[in-house]
NUVO-801325 format. One record per residue (C-alpha): residue in one letter; x, y, z negated. Coordinates in Angstrom, 1 decimal. Layout:
! residues N
resn_x_y_z
a_X_Y_Z
...
//
This chain:
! residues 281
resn_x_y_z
x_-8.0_22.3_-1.1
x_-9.5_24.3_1.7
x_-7.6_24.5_5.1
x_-6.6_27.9_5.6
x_-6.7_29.9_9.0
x_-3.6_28.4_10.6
x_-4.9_25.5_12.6
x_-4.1_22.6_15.5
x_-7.3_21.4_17.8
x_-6.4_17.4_17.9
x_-7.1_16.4_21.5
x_-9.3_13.6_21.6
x_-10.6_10.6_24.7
x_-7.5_9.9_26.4
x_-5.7_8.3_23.6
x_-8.3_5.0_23.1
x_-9.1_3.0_25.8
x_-13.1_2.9_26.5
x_-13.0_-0.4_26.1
x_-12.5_-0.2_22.4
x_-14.1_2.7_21.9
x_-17.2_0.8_23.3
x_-16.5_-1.9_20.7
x_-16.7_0.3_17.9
x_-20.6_-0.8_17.9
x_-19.8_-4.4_17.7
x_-21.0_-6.4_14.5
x_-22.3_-3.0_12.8
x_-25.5_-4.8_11.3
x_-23.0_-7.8_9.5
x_-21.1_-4.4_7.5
x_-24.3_-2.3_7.1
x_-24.5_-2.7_3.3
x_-20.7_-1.8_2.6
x_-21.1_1.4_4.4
x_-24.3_2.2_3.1
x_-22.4_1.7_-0.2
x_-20.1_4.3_0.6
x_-22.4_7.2_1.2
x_-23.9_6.4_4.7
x_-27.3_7.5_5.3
x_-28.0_4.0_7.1
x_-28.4_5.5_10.8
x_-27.2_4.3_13.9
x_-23.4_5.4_14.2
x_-22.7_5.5_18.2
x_-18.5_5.7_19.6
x_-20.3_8.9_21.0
x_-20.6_10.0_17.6
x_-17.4_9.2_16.4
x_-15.7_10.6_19.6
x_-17.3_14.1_18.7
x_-16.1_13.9_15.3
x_-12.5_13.3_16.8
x_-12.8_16.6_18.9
x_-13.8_18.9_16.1
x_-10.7_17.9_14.0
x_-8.2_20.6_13.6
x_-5.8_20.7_10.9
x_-3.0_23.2_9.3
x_0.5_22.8_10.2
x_1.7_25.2_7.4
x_3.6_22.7_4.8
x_1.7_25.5_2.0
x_-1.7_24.6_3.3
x_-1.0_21.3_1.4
x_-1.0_20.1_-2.2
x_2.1_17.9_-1.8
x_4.4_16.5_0.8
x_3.5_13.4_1.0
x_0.0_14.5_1.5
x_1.4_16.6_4.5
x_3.9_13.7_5.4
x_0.7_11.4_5.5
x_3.2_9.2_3.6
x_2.4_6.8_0.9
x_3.0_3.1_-0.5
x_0.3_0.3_-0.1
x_-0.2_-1.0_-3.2
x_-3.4_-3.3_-3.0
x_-4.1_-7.3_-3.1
x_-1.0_-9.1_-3.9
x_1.4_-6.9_-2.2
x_4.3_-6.5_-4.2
x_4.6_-3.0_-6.1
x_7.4_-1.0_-4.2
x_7.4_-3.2_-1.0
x_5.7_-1.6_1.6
x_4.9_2.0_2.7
x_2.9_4.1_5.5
x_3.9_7.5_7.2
x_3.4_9.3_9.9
x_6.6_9.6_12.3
x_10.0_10.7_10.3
x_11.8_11.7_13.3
x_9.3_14.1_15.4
x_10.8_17.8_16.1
x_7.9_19.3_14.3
x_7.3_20.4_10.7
x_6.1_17.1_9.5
x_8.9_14.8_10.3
x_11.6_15.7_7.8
x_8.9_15.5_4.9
x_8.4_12.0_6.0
x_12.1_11.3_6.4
x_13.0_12.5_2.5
x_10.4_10.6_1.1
x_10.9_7.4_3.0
x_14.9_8.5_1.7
x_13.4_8.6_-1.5
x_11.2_5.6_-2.1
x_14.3_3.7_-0.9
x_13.1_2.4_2.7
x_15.7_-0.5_4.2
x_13.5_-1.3_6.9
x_11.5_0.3_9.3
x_8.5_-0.7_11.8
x_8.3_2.1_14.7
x_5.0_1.4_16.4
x_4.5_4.2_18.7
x_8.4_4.3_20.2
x_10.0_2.2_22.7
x_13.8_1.4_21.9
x_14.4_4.0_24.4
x_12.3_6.8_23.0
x_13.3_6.2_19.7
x_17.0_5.7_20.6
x_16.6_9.7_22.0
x_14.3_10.9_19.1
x_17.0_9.8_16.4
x_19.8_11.7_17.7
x_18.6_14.8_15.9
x_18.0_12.6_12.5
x_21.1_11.0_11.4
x_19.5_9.4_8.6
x_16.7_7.3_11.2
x_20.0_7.1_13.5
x_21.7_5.4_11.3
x_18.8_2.0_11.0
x_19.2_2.1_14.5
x_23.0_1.5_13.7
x_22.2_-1.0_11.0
x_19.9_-2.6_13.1
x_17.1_-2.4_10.9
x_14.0_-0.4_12.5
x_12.2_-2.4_15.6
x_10.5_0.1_18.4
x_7.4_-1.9_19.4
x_6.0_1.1_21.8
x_2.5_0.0_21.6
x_-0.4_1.4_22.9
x_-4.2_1.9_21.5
x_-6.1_-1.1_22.4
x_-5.8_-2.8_19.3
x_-7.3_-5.9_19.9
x_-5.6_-6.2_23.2
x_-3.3_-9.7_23.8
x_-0.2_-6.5_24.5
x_-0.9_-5.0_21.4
x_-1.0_-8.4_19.5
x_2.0_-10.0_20.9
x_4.1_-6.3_20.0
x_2.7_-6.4_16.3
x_3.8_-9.9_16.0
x_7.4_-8.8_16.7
x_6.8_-6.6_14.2
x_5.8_-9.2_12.1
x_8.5_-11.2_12.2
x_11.1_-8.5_11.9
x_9.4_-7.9_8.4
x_10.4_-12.2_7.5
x_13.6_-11.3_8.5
x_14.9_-8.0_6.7
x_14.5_-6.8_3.1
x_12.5_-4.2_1.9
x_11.0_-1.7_0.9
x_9.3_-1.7_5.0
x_8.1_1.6_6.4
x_5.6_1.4_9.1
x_5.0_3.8_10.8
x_3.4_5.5_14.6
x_3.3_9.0_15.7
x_0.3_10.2_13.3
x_0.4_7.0_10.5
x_-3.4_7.0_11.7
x_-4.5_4.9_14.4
x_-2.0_2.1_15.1
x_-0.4_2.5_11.5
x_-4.1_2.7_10.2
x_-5.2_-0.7_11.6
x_-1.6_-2.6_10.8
x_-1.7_-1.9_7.3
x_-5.8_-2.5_7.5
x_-4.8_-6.0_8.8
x_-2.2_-6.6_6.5
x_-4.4_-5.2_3.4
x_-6.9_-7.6_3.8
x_-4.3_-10.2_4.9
x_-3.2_-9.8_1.2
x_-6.8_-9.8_-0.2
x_-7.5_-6.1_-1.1
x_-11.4_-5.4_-0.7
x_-12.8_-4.1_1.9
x_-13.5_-0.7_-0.1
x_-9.8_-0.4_-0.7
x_-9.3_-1.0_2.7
x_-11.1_1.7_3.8
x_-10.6_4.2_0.9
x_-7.0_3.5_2.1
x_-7.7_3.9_6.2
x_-9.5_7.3_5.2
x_-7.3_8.7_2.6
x_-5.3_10.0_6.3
x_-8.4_11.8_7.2
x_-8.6_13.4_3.6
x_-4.9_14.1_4.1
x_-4.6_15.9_7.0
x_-8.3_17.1_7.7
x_-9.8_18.1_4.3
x_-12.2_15.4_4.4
x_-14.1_14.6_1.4
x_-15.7_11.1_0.8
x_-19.5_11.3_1.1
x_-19.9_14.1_4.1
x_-21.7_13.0_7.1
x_-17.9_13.2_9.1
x_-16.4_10.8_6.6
x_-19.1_8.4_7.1
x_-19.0_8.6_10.7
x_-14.9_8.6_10.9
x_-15.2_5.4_8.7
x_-17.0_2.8_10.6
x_-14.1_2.6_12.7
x_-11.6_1.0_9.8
x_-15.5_-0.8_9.3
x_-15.1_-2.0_13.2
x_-11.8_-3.3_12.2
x_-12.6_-5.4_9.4
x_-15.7_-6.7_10.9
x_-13.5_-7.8_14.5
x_-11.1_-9.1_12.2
x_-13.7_-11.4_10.4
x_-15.0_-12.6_13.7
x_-18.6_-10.7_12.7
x_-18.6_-12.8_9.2
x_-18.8_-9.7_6.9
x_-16.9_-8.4_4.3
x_-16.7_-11.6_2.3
x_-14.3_-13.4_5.1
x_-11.8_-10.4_5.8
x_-8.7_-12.4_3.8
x_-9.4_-15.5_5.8
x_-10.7_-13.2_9.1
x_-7.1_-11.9_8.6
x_-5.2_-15.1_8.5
x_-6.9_-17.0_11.4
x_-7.2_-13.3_13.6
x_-3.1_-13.4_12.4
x_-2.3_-17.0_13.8
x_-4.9_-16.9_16.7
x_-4.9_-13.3_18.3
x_-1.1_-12.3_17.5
x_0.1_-15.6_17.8
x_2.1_-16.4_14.4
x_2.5_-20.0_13.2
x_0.7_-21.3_9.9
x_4.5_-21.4_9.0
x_5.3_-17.9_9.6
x_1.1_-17.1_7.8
x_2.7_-18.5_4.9
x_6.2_-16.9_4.9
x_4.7_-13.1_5.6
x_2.0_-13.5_2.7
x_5.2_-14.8_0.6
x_7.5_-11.9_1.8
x_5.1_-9.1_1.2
x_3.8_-10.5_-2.4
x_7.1_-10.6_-3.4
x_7.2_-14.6_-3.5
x_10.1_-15.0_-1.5
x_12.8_-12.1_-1.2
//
């Protein structure tokens, strides 16, 4: 549906560090014909192009600009690979003092969420942000949402050693699991990416998945020139993660990137794939 007049600029170049915007060039020609399977054209996609994309999005912050609230939310379950139906779920931040927020919170109410994995917060943050939402207040309580405060640089050693936490906190509670960050875009997008082709979705669904935020809160539509270009960053992903192999290595790019880069035993490998395909409860 079209985006009517009420609109937010989204600031853009501060939030990602050079350093990975830079790497979104890395290992294009091993992905080249996935993306030209998805509509690309086949041209050269530069971080300059995908940072100009990033400074032209504006969206609506009118809850009737949307066809549902989990569209507005950003909310939904990942349901791909193995993972167990009812499991896991994505969503930007339920506990924001903005419009969004309390859609978030009532569906994550809803779809029954005993767990939660806060990537943008630290303890502290969070600890502050859930006084006004008694229903996030009260996993603080229970003990049952981690604040892993991390930053942008996703393939950073920081960034790896926080998601493992995360990680772990998943082996130890019981589901259904929210992650979430500020947006459920960036760090959310490349957790669940990881995880998704941890549990052997294709790489299509992984990106269909990683863009279905743009679609939700920007209006895009698969095919257009911005899609294309927003893309080959979840494509950047799946390529780091499969050490420049392609799309055919992403499960086992996943599972060495998941032992070598974050630092989880082959132990703890096989315990998370067994949590989240329902194998072990």
């Amino acid at each position: 549906m079209a985006i009517k007049p009420r609109i937010q600029s989204i600031p853009y170049g501060t939030a990602w560090p050079a350093r990975f915007v830079a790497g979104l060039v890395i290992g294009f020609l091993a992905l080249v014909p996935l993306w030209a399977g998805n509509g690309a054209s086949g041209q050269f996609i530069s971080p300059g192009d995908i940072s100009r994309e990033f400074e032209k999005l504006e969206r609506s912050e009118d809850r009737n600009d949307f066809s549902g609230d989990a569209v507005f939310a950003n909310f939904r379950e990942i349901k791909m690979g193995s993972i167990r139906p009812g499991l896991l779920y994505r969503s930007r931040h339920p506990a924001l003092p903005d419009s969004r927020s309390p859609y978030a919170a009532k569906l994550a109410q809803d779809a029954g969420i005993a767990a939660i994995v806060d990537l943008a917060d630290t303890p502290e943050e969070l600890a502050h942000l859930a006084r006004s939402v008694p229903w996030y207040e009260y996993f603080l309580y229970r003990k049952s949402v981690i604040a892993l405060g991390m930053g942008y640089d996703f393939y950073d050693s920081v960034f790896n050693a926080k998601l493992k936490k995360g990680l772990l906190f998943i082996l130890e509670k019981q589901g259904p699991f929210l992650i979430h960050c500020n947006e459920g875009r960036d760090r959310t997008g490349f957790a669940a990416l990881l995880l998704e082709a941890l549990m052997g979705a294709t790489a299509e669904e992984i990106i269909k998945d990683y863009m279905q935020t743009f679609i939700n809160y920007y209006n895009f539509v698969p095919g257009e020139e911005r899609y294309r270009i927003i893309s080959r960053i979840a494509i950047n992903h799946l390529d780091h993660i499969s050490g420049g192999k392609g799309v055919p290595d992403i499960q086992k790019g996943a599972e060495k990137y998941l032992v070598e880069k974050t630092g989880l035993s082959r132990g703890e490998l096989k315990a998370l794939k067994a949590k989240l395909s329902g194998a072990a409860r």
